[in-house]
C-alpha positions as CSV (number, residue, x, y, z in Angstrom):
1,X,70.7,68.1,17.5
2,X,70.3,71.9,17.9
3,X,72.5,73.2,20.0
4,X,71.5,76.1,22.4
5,X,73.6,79.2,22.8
6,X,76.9,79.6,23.5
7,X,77.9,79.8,27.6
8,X,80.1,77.7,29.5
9,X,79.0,74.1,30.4
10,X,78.3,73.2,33.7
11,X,79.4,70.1,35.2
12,X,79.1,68.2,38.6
13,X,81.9,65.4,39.0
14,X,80.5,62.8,42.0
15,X,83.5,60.8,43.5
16,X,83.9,58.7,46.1
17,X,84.3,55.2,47.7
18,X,82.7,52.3,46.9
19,X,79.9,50.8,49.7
20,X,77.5,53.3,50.0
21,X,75.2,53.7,46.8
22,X,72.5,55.8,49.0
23,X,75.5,58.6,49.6
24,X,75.9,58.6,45.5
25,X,72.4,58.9,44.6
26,X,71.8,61.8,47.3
27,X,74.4,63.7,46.3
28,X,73.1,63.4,42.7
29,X,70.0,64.4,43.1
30,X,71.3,67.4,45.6
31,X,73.4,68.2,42.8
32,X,70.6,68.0,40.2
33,X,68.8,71.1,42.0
34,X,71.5,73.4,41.3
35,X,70.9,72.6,37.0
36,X,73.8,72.0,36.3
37,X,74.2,70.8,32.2
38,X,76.1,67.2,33.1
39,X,76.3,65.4,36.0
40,X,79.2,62.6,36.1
41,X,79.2,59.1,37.9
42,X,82.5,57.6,38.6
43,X,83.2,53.9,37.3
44,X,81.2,51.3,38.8
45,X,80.0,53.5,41.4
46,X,77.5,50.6,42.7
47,X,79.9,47.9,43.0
48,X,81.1,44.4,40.5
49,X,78.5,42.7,42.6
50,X,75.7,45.0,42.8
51,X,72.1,43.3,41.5
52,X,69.7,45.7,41.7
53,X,71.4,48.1,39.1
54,X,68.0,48.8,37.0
55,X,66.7,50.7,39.9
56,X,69.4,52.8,40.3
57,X,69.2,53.4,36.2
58,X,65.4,54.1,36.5
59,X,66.3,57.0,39.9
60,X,69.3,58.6,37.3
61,X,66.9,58.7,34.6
62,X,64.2,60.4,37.0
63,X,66.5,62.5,38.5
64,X,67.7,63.5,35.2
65,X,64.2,64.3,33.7
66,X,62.7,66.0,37.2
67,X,65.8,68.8,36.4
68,X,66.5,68.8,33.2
69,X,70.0,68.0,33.3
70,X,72.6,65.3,31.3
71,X,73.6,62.2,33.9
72,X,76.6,59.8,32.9
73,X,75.9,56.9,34.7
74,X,78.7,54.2,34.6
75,X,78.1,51.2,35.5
76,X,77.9,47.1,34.4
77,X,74.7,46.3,32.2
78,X,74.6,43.4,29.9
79,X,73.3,43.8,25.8
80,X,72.6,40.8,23.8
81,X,73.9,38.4,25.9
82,X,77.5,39.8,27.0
83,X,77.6,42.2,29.6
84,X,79.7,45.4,29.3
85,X,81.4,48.1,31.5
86,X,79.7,51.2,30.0
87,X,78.9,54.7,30.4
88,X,75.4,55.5,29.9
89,X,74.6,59.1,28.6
90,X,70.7,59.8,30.1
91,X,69.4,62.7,28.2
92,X,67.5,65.8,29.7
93,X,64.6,63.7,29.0
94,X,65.8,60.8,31.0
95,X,65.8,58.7,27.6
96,X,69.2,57.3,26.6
97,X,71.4,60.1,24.9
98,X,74.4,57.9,24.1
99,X,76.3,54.8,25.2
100,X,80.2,54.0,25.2
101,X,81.4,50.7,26.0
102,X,85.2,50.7,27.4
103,X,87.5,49.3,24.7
104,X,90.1,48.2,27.3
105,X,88.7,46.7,30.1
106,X,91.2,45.4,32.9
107,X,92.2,42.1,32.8
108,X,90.8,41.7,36.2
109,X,87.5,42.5,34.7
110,X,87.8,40.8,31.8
111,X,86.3,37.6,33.3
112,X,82.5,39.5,33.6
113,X,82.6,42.2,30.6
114,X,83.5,42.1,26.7
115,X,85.7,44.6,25.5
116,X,83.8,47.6,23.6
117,X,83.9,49.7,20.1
118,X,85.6,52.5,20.2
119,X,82.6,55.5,19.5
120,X,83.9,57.5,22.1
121,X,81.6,60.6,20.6
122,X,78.6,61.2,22.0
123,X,76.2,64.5,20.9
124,X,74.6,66.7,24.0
125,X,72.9,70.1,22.8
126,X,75.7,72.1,24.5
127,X,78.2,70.4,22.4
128,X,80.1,67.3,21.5
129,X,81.5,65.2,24.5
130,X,83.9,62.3,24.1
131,X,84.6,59.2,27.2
132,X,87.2,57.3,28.2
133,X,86.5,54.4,31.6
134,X,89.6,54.1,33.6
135,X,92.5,51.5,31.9
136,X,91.4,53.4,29.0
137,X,93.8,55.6,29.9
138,X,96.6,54.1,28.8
139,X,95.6,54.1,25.6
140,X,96.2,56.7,22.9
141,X,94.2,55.3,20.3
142,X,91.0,55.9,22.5
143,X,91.3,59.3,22.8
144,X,93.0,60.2,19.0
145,X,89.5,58.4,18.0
146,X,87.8,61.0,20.3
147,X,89.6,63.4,18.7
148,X,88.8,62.5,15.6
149,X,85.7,62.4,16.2
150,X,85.1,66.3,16.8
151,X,84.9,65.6,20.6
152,X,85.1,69.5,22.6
153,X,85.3,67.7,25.9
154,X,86.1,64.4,27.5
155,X,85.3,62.7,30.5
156,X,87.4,60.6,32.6
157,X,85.4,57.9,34.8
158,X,87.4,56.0,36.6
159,X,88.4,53.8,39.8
160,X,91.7,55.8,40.0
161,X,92.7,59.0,40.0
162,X,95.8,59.2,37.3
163,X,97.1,62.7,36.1
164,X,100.1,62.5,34.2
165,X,98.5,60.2,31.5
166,X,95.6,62.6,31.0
167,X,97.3,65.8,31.0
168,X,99.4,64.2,27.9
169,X,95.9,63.5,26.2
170,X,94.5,67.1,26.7
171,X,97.7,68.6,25.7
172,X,98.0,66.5,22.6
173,X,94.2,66.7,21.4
174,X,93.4,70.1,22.8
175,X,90.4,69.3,24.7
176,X,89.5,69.8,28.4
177,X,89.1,66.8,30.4
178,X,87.7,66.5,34.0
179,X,87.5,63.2,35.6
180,X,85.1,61.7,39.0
181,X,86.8,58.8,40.8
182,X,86.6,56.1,43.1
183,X,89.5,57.3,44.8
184,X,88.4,60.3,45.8
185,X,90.2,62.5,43.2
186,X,88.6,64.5,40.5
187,X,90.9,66.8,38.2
188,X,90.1,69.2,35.1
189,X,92.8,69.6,32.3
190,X,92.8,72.7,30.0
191,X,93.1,72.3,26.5
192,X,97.0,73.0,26.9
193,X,97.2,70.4,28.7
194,X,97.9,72.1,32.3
195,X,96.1,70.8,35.2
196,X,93.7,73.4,36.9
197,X,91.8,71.8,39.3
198,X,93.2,68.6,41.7
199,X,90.7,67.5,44.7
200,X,90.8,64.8,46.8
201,X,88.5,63.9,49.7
202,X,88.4,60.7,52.1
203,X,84.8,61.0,51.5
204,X,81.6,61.5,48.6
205,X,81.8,65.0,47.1
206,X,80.7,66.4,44.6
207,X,83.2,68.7,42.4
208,X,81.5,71.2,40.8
209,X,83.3,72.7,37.1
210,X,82.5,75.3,34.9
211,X,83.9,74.8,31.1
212,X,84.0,77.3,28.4
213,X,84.2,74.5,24.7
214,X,84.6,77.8,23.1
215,X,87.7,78.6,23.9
216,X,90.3,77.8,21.0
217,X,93.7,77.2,20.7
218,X,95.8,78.2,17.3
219,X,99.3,77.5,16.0
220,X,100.9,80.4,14.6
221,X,101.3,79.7,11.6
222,X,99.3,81.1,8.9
223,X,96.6,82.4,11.8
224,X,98.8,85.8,12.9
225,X,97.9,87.9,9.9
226,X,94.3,86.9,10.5
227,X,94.2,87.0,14.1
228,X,95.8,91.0,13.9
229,X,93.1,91.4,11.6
230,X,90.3,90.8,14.0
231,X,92.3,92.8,17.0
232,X,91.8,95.9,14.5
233,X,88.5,95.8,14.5
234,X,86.4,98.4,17.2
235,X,85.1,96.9,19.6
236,X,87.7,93.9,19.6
237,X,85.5,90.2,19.9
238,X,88.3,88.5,20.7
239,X,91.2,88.5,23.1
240,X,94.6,86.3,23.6
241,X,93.8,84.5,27.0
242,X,97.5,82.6,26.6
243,X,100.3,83.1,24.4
244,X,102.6,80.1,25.1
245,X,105.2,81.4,22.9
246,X,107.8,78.4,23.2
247,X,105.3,76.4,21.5
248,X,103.9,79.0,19.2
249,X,100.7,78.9,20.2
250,X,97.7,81.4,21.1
251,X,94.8,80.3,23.4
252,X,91.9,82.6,22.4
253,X,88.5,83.7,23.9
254,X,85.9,85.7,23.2
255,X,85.6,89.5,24.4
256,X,81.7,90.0,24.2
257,X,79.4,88.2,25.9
258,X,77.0,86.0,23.8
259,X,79.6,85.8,21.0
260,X,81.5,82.6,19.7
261,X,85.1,83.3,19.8
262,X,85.2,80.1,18.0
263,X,82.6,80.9,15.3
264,X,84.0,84.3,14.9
265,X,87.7,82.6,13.8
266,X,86.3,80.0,11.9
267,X,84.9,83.0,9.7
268,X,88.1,84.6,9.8
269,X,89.9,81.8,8.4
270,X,91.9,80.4,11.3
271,X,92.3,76.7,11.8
272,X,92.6,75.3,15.2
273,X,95.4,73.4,16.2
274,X,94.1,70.1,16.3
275,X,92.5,70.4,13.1
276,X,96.0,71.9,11.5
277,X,98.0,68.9,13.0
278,X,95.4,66.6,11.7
279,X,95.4,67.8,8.5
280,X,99.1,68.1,7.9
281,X,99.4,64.7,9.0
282,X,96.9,63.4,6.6
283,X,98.1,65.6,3.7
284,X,102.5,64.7,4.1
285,X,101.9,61.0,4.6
286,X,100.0,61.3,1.0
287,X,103.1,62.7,-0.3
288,X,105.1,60.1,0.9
């Protein structure tokens, strides 16, 4: 998939009670209008008992098409027999994009839906985004497999709102998350792990969320030398945003609009710190 040129992602979180799937249909397709890249459906926003779910999937899929946009639509839908709890990723086409089944469905659940793969990795043109559903949280594999997987962002859907859990996952994986609820909380996490946005509402909202995936974090070592080389240069691309020095690591951006900060290390030679840890893990447990 080509992807089109670098700018910030933008995303509209829906959360929200359960009982009123009118209120999160409306507030999709209000949200729709403004064009944002992604809209996100918390978990099971219809209900366990809801029956007329391929309605609702034909509407997203309209909705989706109509502006151009990315819906995740999670929800219960049964495939070859066996019915799953799954996030549905509806294309800008309203054609399926990409499907994730959750791998760790509660046990309460585990009565109506089978337990998924984990291919947490799905591809959207404005880069790679990885999901988690709810009890998934608890789970490191799921998101080291995201990880893995190249994901640049994940999304949370979920019945509850969490926190501590998922600031652990972006701080050890380095990628932003931001989450839509049933509860009525939706949260973003930076790729240092440090929580930047915490709403809650008694009501259906809609938190709007503006992500830059090109935004990179580095360990020092072996990047300094490289990174004081491209600070020399006149006009400067790049710029430290963070320097979290206790950890030895630099969060970097780009200075010039248009231009990958990412792309523009990459060239340099710098590794990213997920990649480094990766790759130091793999290359010492060969030793051993």
């Amino acid at each position: 998939m080509q992807r089109k040129p670098y700018r910030p992602v933008s995303i509209a979180c829906i959360s929200g009670p359960l009982g009123n799937d009118e209120a999160f249909l409306h507030l999709a397709e209000e949200a729709a209008t403004q064009k944002p890249d992604l809209i996100v459906m918390p978990e099971v926003w219809q209900g366990w008992e809801e029956t007329d779910r391929i309605s609702s999937l034909a509407r997203l899929r309209a909705i989706a098409k109509a502006h151009h946009c990315y819906i995740l639509h999670t929800t219960i839908l049964e495939d070859g027999g066996a019915s799953y709890n799954m996030a549905l990723l509806i294309g800008r086409d309203g054609e399926t994009a990409g499907r994730y089944d959750k791998v760790y469905p509660y046990w309460g659940e585990l009565h109506q839906v089978k337990p998924g793969q984990p291919h947490p990795v799905m591809e959207c043109d404005f880069g790679k985004i990885g999901v988690a559903i709810c009890f998934d949280a608890n789970f490191p594999s799921v998101w080291a497999d995201a990880a893995r997987q190249g994901a640049e962002l994940m999304i949370w859907s979920s019945a509850y709102g969490a926190g501590m859990q998922l600031a652990a996952h972006a701080l050890n994986h380095h990628f932003p998350i931001v989450t839509a609820t049933l509860s009525g909380q939706s949260m973003a996490f930076d790729i240092d792990g440090q929580r930047t946005v915490n709403v809650w509402s008694d009501g259906h909202f809609v938190q709007w969320y503006e992500i830059d995936l090109d935004r990179c974090i580095f360990h020092e070592n072996f990047n300094m030398d490289k990174l004081a080389a491209l600070f020399a240069e006149s006009p400067r691309r790049v710029e430290v945003e963070k320097h979290w020095k206790d950890e030895q690591w630099v969060v970097v951006r780009s200075a010039q609009a248009g231009q990958s900060a990412r792309k523009i290390c990459a060239d340099a030679g710098m590794e990213e710190l997920r990649s480094y840890k990766l790759r130091s893990q793999i290359e010492i447990d060969k030793m051993r």
